[in-house]
Every structure is written in structure tokens, then in C-alpha cells.
GUGUTI-642031 format. One record per residue (C-alpha): residue in one letter; residue number from 1; x negated, y negated, z. Coordinates in nm, 3 decimals. Layout:
// GUGUTI-642031
PT   fido   selum        xx        yy        zz
PT      A     NUM         X         Y         Z
...
This chain:
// GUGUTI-642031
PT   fido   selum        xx        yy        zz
PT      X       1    -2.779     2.325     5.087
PT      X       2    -2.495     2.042     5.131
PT      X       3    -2.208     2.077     4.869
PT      X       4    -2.153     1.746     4.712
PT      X       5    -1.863     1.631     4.927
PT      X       6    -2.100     1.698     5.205
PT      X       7    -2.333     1.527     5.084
PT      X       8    -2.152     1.221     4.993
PT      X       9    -1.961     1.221     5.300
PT      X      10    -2.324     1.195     5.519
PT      X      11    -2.469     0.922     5.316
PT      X      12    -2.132     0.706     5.334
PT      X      13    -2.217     0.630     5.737
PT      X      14    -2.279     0.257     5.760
PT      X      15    -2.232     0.183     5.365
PT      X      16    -2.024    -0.167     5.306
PT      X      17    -1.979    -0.047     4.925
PT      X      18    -2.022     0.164     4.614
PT      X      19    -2.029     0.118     4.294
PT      X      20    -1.891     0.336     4.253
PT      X      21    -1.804     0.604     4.488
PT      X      22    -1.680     0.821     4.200
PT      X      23    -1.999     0.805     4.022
PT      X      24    -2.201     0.926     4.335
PT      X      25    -1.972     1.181     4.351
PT      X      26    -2.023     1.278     3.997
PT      X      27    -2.418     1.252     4.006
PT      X      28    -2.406     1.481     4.384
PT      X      29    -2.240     1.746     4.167
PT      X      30    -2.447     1.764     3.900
PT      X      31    -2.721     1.745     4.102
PT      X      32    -2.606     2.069     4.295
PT      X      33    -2.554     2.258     3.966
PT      X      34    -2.870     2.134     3.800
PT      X      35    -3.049     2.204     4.085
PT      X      36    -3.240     1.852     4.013
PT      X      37    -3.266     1.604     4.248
PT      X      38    -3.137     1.217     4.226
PT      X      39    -3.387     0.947     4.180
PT      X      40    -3.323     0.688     4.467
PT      X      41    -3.457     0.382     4.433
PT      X      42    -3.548     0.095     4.683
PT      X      43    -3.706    -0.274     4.570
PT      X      44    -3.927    -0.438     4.831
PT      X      45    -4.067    -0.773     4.836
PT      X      46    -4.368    -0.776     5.060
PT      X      47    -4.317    -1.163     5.124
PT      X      48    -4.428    -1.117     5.502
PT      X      49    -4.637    -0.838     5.641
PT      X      50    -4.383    -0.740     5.979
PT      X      51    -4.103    -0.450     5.951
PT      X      52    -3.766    -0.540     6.152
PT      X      53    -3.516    -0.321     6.210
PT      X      54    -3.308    -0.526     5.970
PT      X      55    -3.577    -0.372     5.699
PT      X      56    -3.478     0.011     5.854
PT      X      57    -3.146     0.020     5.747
PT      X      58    -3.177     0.091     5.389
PT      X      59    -3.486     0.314     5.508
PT      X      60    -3.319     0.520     5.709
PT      X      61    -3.045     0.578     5.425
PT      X      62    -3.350     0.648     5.226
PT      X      63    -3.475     0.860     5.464
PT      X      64    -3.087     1.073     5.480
PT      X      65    -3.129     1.130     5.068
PT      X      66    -3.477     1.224     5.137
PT      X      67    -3.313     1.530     5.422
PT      X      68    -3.094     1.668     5.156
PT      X      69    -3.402     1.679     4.893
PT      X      70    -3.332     1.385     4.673
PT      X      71    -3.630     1.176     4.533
PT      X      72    -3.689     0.857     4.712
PT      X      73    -3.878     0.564     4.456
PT      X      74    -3.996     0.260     4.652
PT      X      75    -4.096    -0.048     4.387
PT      X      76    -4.290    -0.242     4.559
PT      X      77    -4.216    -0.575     4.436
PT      X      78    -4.616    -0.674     4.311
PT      X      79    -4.445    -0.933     4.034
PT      X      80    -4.110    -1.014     4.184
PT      X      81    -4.226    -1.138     4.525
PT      X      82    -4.437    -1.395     4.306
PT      X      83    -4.058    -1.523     4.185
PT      X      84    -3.870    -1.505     4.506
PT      X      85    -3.583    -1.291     4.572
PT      X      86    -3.297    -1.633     4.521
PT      X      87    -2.976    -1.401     4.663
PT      X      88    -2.860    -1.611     4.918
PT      X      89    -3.071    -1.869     4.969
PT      X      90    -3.012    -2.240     4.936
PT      X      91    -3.345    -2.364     4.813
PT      X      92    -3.622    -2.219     4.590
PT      X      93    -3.861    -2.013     4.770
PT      X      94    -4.250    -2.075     4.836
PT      X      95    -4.379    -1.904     4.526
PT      X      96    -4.679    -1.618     4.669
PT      X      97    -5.010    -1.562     4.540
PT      X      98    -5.072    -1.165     4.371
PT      X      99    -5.305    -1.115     4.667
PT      X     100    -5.092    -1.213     4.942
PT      X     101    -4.866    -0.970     4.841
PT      X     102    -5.040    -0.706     4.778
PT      X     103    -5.218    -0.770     5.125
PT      X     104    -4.867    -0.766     5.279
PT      X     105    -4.763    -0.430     5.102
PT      X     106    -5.041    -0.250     5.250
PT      X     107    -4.904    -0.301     5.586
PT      X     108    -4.561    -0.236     5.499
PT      X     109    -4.655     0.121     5.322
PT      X     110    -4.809     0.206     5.717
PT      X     111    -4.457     0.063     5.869
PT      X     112    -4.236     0.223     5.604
PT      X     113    -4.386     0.565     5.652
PT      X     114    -4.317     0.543     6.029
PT      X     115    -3.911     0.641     5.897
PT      X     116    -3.992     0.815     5.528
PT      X     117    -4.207     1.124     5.471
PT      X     118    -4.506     0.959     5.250
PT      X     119    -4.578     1.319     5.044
PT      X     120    -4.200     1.357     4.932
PT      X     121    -4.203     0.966     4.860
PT      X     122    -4.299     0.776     4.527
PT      X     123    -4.467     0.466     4.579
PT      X     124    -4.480     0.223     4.225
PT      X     125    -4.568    -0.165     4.165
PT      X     126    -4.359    -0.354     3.887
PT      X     127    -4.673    -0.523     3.833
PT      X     128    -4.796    -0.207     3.619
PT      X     129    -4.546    -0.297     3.376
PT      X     130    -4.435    -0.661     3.399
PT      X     131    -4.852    -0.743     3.394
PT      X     132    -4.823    -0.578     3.045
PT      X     133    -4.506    -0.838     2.877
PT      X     134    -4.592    -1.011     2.637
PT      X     135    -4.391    -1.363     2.629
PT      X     136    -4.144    -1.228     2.299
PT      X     137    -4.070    -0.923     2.588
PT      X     138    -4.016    -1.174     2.820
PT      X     139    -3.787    -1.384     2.581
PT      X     140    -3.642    -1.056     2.436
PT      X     141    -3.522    -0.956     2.822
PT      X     142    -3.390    -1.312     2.908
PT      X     143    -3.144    -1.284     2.597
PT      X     144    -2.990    -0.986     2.745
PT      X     145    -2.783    -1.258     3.023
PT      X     146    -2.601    -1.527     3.003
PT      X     147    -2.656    -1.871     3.172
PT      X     148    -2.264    -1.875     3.276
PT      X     149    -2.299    -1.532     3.438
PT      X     150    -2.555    -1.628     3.653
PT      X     151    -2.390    -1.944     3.721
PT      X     152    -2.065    -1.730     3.858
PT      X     153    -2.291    -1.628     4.135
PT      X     154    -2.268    -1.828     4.472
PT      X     155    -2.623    -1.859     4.542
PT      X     156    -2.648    -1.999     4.237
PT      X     157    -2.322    -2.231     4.238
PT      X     158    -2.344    -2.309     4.511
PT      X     159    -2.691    -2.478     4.487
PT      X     160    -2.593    -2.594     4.146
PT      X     161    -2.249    -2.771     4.256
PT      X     162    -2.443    -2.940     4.546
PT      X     163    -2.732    -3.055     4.330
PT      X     164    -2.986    -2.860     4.480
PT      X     165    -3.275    -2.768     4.245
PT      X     166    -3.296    -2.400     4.116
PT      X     167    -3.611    -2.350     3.911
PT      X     168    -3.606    -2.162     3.571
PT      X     169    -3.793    -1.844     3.670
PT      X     170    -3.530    -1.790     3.953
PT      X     171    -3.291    -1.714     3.658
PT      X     172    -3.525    -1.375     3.580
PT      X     173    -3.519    -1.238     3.900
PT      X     174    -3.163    -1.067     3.887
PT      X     175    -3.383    -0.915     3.484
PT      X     176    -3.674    -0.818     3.679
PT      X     177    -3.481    -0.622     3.941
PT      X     178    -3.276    -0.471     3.679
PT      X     179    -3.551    -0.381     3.453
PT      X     180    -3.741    -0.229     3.757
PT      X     181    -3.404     0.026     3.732
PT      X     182    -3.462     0.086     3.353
PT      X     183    -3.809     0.201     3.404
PT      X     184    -3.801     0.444     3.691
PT      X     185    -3.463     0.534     3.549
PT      X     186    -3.284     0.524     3.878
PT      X     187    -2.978     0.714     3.987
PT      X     188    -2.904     0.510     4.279
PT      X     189    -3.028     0.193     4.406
PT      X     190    -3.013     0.092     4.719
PT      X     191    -2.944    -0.264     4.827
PT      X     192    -2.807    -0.538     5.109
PT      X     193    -2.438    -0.645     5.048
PT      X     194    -2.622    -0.958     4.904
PT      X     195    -2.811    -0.757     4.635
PT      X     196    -2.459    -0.636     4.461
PT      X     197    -2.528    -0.888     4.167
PT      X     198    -2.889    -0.768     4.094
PT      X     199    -2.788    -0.414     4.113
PT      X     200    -2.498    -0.512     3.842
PT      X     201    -2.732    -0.657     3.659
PT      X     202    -2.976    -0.313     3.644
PT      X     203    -2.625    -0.098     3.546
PT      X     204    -2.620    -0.349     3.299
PT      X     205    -2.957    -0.268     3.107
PT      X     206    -2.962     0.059     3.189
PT      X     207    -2.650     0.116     2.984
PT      X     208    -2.793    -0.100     2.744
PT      X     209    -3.093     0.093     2.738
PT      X     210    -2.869     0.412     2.691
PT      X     211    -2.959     0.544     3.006
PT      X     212    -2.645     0.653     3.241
PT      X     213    -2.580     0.356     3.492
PT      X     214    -2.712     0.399     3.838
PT      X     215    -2.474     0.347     4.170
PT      X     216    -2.489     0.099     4.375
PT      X     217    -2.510     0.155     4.759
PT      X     218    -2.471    -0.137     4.897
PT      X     219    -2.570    -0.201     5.298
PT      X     220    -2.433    -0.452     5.560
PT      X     221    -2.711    -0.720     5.669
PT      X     222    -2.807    -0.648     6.058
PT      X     223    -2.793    -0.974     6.278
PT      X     224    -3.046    -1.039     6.520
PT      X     225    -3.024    -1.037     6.881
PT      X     226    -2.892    -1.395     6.910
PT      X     227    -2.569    -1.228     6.684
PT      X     228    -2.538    -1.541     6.488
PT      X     229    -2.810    -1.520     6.204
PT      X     230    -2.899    -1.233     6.030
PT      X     231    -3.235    -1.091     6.183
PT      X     232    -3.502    -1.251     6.028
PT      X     233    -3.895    -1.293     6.121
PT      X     234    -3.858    -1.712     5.996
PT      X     235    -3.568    -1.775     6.239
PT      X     236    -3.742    -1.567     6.536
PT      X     237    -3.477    -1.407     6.510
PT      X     238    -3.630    -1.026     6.507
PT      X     239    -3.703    -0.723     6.671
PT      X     240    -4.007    -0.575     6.461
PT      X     241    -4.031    -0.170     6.495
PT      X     242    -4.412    -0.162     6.605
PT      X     243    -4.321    -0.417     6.906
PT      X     244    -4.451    -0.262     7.248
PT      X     245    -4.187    -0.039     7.428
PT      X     246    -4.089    -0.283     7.695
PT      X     247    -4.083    -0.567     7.448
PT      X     248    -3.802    -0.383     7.220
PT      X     249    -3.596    -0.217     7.528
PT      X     250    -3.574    -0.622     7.647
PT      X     251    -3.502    -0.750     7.341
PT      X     252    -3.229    -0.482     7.275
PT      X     253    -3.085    -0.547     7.656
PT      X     254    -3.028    -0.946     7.525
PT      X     255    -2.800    -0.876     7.215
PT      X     256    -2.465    -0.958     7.222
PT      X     257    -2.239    -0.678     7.319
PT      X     258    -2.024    -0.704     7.026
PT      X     259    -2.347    -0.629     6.794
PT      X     260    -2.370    -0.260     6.992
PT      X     261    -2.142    -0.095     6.759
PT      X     262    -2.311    -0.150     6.426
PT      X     263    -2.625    -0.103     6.625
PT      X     264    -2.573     0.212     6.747
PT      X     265    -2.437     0.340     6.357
PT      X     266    -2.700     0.197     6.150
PT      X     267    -3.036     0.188     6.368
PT      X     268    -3.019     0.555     6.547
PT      X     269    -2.873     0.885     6.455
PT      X     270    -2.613     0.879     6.754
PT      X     271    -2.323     1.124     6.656
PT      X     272    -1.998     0.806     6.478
PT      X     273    -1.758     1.004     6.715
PT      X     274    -1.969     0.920     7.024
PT      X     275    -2.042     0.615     6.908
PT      X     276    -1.649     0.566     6.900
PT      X     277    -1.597     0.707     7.227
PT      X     278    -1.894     0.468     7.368
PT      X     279    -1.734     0.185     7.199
PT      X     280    -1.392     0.255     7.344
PT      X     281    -1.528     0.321     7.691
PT      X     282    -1.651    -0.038     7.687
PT      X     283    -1.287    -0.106     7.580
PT      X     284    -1.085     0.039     7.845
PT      X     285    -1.349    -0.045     8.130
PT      X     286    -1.508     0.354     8.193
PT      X     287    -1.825     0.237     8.078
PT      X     288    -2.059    -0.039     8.147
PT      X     289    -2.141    -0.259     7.855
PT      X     290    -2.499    -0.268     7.990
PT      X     291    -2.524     0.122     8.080
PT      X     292    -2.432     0.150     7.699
PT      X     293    -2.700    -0.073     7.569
PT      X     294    -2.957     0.077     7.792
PT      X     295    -2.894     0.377     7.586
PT      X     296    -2.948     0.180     7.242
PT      X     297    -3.256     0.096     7.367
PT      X     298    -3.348     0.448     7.482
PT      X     299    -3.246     0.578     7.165
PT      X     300    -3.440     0.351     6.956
PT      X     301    -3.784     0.274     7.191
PT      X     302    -3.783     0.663     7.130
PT      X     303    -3.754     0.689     6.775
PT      X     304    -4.040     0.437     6.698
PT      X     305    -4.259     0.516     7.002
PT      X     306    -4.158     0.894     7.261
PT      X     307    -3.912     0.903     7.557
PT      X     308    -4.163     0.829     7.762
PT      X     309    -4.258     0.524     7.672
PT      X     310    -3.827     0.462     7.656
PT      X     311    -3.804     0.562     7.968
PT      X     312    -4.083     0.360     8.119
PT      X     313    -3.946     0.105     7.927
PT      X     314    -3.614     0.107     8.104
PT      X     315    -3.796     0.133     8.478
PT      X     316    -3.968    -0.209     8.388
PT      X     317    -3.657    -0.336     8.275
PT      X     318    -3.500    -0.254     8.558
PT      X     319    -3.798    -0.335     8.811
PT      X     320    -3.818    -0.697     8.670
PT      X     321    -3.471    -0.813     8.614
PT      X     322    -3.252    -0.641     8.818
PT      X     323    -3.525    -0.611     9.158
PT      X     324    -3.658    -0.982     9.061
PT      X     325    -4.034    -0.799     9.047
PT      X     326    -4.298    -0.915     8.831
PT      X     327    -4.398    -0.659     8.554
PT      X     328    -4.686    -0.377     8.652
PT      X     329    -4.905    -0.504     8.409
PT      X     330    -4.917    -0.893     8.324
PT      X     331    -5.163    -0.963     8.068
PT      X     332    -5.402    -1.248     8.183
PT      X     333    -5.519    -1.568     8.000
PT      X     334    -5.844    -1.764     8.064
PT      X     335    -5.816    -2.162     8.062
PT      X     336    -6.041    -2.310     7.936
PT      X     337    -6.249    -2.588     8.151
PT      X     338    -6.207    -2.821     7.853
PT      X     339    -5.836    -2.792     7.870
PT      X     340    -5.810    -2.953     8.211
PT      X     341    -5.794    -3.287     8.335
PT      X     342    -5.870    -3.285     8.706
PT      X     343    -5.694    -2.962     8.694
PT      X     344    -5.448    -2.990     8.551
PT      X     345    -5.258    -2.893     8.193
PT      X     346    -5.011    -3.047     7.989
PT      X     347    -4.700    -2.765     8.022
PT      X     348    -4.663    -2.803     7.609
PT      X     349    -5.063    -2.694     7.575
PT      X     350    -4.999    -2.423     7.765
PT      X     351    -4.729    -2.271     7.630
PT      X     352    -4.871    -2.267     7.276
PT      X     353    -5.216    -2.172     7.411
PT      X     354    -5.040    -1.851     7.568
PT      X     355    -4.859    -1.749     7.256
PT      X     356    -4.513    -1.815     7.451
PT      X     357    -4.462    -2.092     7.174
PT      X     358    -4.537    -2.108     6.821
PT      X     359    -4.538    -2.457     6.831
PT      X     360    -4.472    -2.787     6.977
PT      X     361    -4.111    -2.796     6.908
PT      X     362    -4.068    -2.402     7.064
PT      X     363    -4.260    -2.512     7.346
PT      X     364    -4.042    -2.802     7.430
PT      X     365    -3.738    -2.622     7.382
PT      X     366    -3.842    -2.329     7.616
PT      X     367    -3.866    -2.606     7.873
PT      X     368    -3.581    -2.764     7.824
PT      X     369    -3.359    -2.422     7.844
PT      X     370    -3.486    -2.412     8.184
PT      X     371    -3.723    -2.096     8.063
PT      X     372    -4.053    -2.180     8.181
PT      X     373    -4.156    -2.150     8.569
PT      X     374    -4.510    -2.155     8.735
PT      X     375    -4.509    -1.900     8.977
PT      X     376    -4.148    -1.932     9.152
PT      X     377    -4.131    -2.352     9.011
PT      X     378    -3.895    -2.429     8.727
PT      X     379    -4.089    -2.685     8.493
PT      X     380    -3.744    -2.880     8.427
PT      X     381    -3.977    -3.156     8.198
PT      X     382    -4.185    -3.155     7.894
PT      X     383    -4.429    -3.387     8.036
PT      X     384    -4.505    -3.172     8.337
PT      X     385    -4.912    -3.168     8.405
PT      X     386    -4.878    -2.872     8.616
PT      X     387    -5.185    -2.856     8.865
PT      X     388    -5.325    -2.448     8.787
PT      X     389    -5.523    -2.235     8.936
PT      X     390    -5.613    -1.879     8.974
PT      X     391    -5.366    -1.624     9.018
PT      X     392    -5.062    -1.862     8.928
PT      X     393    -4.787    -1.661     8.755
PT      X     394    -4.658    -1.901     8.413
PT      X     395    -4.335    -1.688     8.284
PT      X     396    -4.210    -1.863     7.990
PT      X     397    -3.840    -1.704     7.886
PT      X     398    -3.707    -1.405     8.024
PT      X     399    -4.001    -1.163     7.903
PT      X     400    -4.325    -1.292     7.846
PT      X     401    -4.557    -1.356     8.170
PT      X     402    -4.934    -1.426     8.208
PT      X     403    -5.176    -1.450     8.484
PT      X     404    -5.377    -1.737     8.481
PT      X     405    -5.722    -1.762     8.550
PT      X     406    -5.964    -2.095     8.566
């Protein structure tokens, strides 16, 4: 068994903050000498059904307290999601219905088990006790913060200083995280950078509660492969972790370089000295930026599929943009009669037809990068009535292809 200062120096990889580090330090010991392991715990919203690997970091911190025999608690957020999670966000969010939630956390339990060990893992819905408040609990756990403290916050101040309405029952959130601490009677909790006031806010009423306050372990946010927003399924902005093989290896090959780093230390278990000596290769020109991010996606195709499919994965890669080839197996899509006009298609139709294009405006845009071609034809205009027939090739950006048929 890890000491303590082992153990504290393992879970620090990737952390932004703790609150505090002494305290961990304090709880690891005990924990050794007790022989009694910490209760972690982890809040989840289901507000979409899709796991990114923006959604794996904390897991696979999780999943490094779970390795050294600590008790991992996921809440899944039955009650909160129906608020909406207001930490950093600049408008009040689409309140869910119960069942779309619960619908949502059914698929995340299958995702989130993919990373955690389900047996060693507790599994709890703050429904089972917020469902139960009467309204003087309700009042009784609003009294317990101030107006002016949440108004100190910037996603609050923000919105307030610009006008921008914030609904009353965003104000409970920050409670109902903090009350979800109380009740599982958390060591730790673990959280994005952007969850340090909620997490304050459970210390709070656990200490209130005269329970011992938990930490705070507090996680950067992962950007998405366009390295300008945070990853995110409403900006398609995303890599999700059950994405076919060749899918993830190309969306990995199209991040920014400068993303590899963080990459590399909070997505896969690569060794932080290699990582450093990969990142410094880069540096002093001994390594290939690309040879090094054909290993990220080696490492991580692997970890949520096998190295075979990684590897495969990397052949195709190679086959289709570096040799110009067309993939081994393009999937292909049946037009229907009704969709032609002397035979031909409106370029927009197709696209969203296809899937290549959630919607008009995606579809338009697509053309207008220059992403779309018909066989070895650029469409350059989102007017184009291609003529189609088949066998013709439609590639729409720089991974998804179909064969068409008439």
C-alpha cells in the first residue's frame, strides 16, 4: 500500500488546485492508519446523453483514488440537472424534464463504467433526498447563504452587471451541490476549476453540519480540438469516447499542437517525464509534432477500443491523407427518387441528408470552407445542384465520405 505522500503525490498529476493540499494530506494519513478508505465524491448532470473526453478527466482521477482503494460516490444529478448547473454560463439554462434525465443517466452509467470499476463504485440520485424537502427544508437551506455571496461570483456578476436575467432557483444550485456533500458525507469532491465556488459552498454546510470539511480537487477544463472553446457536444466541439477508431485517431490528428501537452497528462497514463521529454523534442526539432500526436491517438484509440483497432486506425489515417486514397470502407447512402429534380440535388439537401451537416447553417458553412467535393470537384457554392449518380464519391470535410447510390 502507498504511504500518504505517495499517495498524494500520484493524485496531484493534472490538478489546477486544492483546497487544501494540507487537508488531503491530513485525510491520506489517517486513512493509512485507520485503515478506512476516503469517500470521493463526483456530481454529474446527465443534461445530454454523449461522454467526451472532457467528461474523463475527473473520471480518470476517480478512477486513480479508486487504484489505491478509496471509495468512489458518483451523485447523479436526478434534481440538479432539472435547475441547471449556472457556473459559467451567461444565460439561464433550458430547464429538463425528470425523465429526460434519468433517460440520459442510463447511458452515461454504460460510458462511465468504460474508465471506473462499477462493483467498487457507488452510484446515488439526489433525487432520493431532495424529492423528500418539504418547502420549510427548502427555505431552512436557502437561509444558510447570502444573496451578496453569490453575487461575488462572476457568473453571477457578471450576468447581473450586464442585465442579463438569472432566475431565482439558479441561486440553489451552489445549496443543492453542497447539500449533496452533507449527505454522502464526502471527503473529497471532485470538480472543474469552474466548480471551486460550489465545492466552497459544500465545506461550508458540512462544517455547519459538524461534519469535517471535504477537499476540494479542482481540475483544468479540456479544450476541444479547435483549441479555442472548451470541448463541448453544443459547440461540436467534441471528441466523444465511444466514437469509431478512425473517427477519434482523425479527430485527435486535427488538434492544435499546443493542446498535446495537457492531452497527453490528463487523457492517457503516459509516464509526466516522457511526456516532458516528448514535449521538449517538439521543442528543439528531434521529434515531429505529428509523429507525437500519432502517438496520442494510439494511446487513447487503445484505451477506449484495443491496439488493433489504434493501429488500424493510424493505417487509414495514413492511407487517406497522406497517400490521397479514399478510406477501405465508405459507408453508402441511398437517394431518394423524390429528392431529385432531373437528377439532380440541391448540395445543402445533401449534406444534411448524409449526416455531414446538422443543419442548414453547417451545411453552408462546410461549403463555403471549401470542404465539400463530389468525387475529385470542389462545390465552391451553396446553390450548387450537383447532377449525381451512382458510384459518385460526396466527401464533406476532411473525414466523413459516402458513396452514393440512385
Amino acid at each position: 500500500m502507498k504511504t500518504a505522500l505517495e499517495q498524494l503525490e500520484y493524485l496531484k498529476r493534472g490538478v489546477m488546485d486544492l483546497v487544501s493540499e494540507k487537508e488531503l494530506l491530513f485525510k491520506l494519513e489517517r486513512s493509512v492508519k485507520e485503515k478506512r478508505p476516503l469517500r470521493i465524491k463526483l456530481g454529474i448532470d446527465p443534461t445530454a446523453p454523449d461522454v467526451h473526453l472532457g467528461f474523463t478527466v475527473p473520471l480518470r482521477k476517480l478512477k486513480q483514488f479508486q487504484e489505491l482503494g478509496h471509495q468512489i460516490i458518483i451523485i447523479i444529478g436526478s434534481y440538479t440537472a432539472m435547475v441547471g448547473d449556472p457556473s459559467g454560463k451567461n444565460a439561464t439554462r433550458p430547464q429538463l424534464s425528470y425523465e429526460m434525465v434519468m433517460e440520459n443517466a442510463k447511458t452515461y452509467q454504460k460510458k462511465i463504467f468504460m474508465i471506473l470499476e462499477q462493483k467498487k463504485t457507488e452510484v446515488v440520485y439526489n433525487g432520493d433526498w431532495f424529492s423528500k424537502f418539504s418547502f420549510s427544508e427548502v427555505i431552512k437551506l436557502a437561509s444558510k447563504i447570502t444573496v451578496a455571496s453569490l453575487l461575488e461570483h462572476d457568473y453571477f456578476d457578471n450576468r447581473y452587471k450586464a442585465g442579463t436575467p438569472i432566475a431565482l432557483h439558479e441561486f440553489l444550485y451552489p445549496l443543492m451541490q453542497g447539500w449533496d456533500s452533507v449527505v454522502v458525507k464526502a471527503d473529497v469532491e471532485l470538480g472543474g476549476i469552474d466548480q471551486r465556488f460550489n465545492v466552497i459552498v459544500g465545506r461550508d454546510l458540512q462544517r455547519e453540519s459538524g461534519q469535517e470539511p471535504q477537499v476540494g480537487l479542482f481540475l483544468p477544463i479540456l479544450m476541444g480540438p479547435d483549441g479555442k472553446n472548451k470541448m463541448s457536444k453544443s459547440l461540436n466541439n467534441y471528441i466523444a469516447i465511444d466514437e469509431p477508431p478512425k473517427e477519434m485517431f482523425g479527430k485527435l490528428m486535427s488538434i492544435p499542437d499546443i493542446l498535446m501537452p495537457s492531452y497527453f497528462e490528463l487523457l492517457t497514463g503516459v509516464p509526466l517525464p516522457e511526456i516532458k521529454e516528448l514535449e521538449q523534442g517538439i521543442k528543439n526539432g528531434t521529434r515531429h509534432p505529428k509523429e507525437v500526436k500519432k502517438r496520442l491517438g494510439r494511446e487513447l484509440v487503445t484505451l477506449y477500443h484495443n491496439e488493433a483497432a489504434a493501429l488500424a486506425a493510424e493505417a487509414e489515417f495514413e492511407n487517406v491523407f497522406k497517400q490521397k486514397a479514399l478510406p477501405a470502407d465508405i459507408p453508402e447512402f441511398l437517394i431518394k427518387k423524390e429528392g431529385l429534380k432531373e437528377g439532380k440535388i440541391w448540395i445543402i439537401k445533401l449534406l444534411m441528408d448524409t449526416g455531414s451537416a446538422g443543419n442548414k447553417s453547417e451545411a453552408k458553412r462546410l461549403v463555403e470552407q471549401g470542404a465539400v467535393y463530389l468525387n475529385d470537384t470542389r462545390i465552391e457554392k451553396t446553390d450548387t445542384d450537383p447532377a449525381v449518380k451512382t458510384g459518385d464519391i460526396l466527401k464533406a470535410g476532411k473525414r466523413k465520405y459516402f458513396k452514393l447510390k440512385v
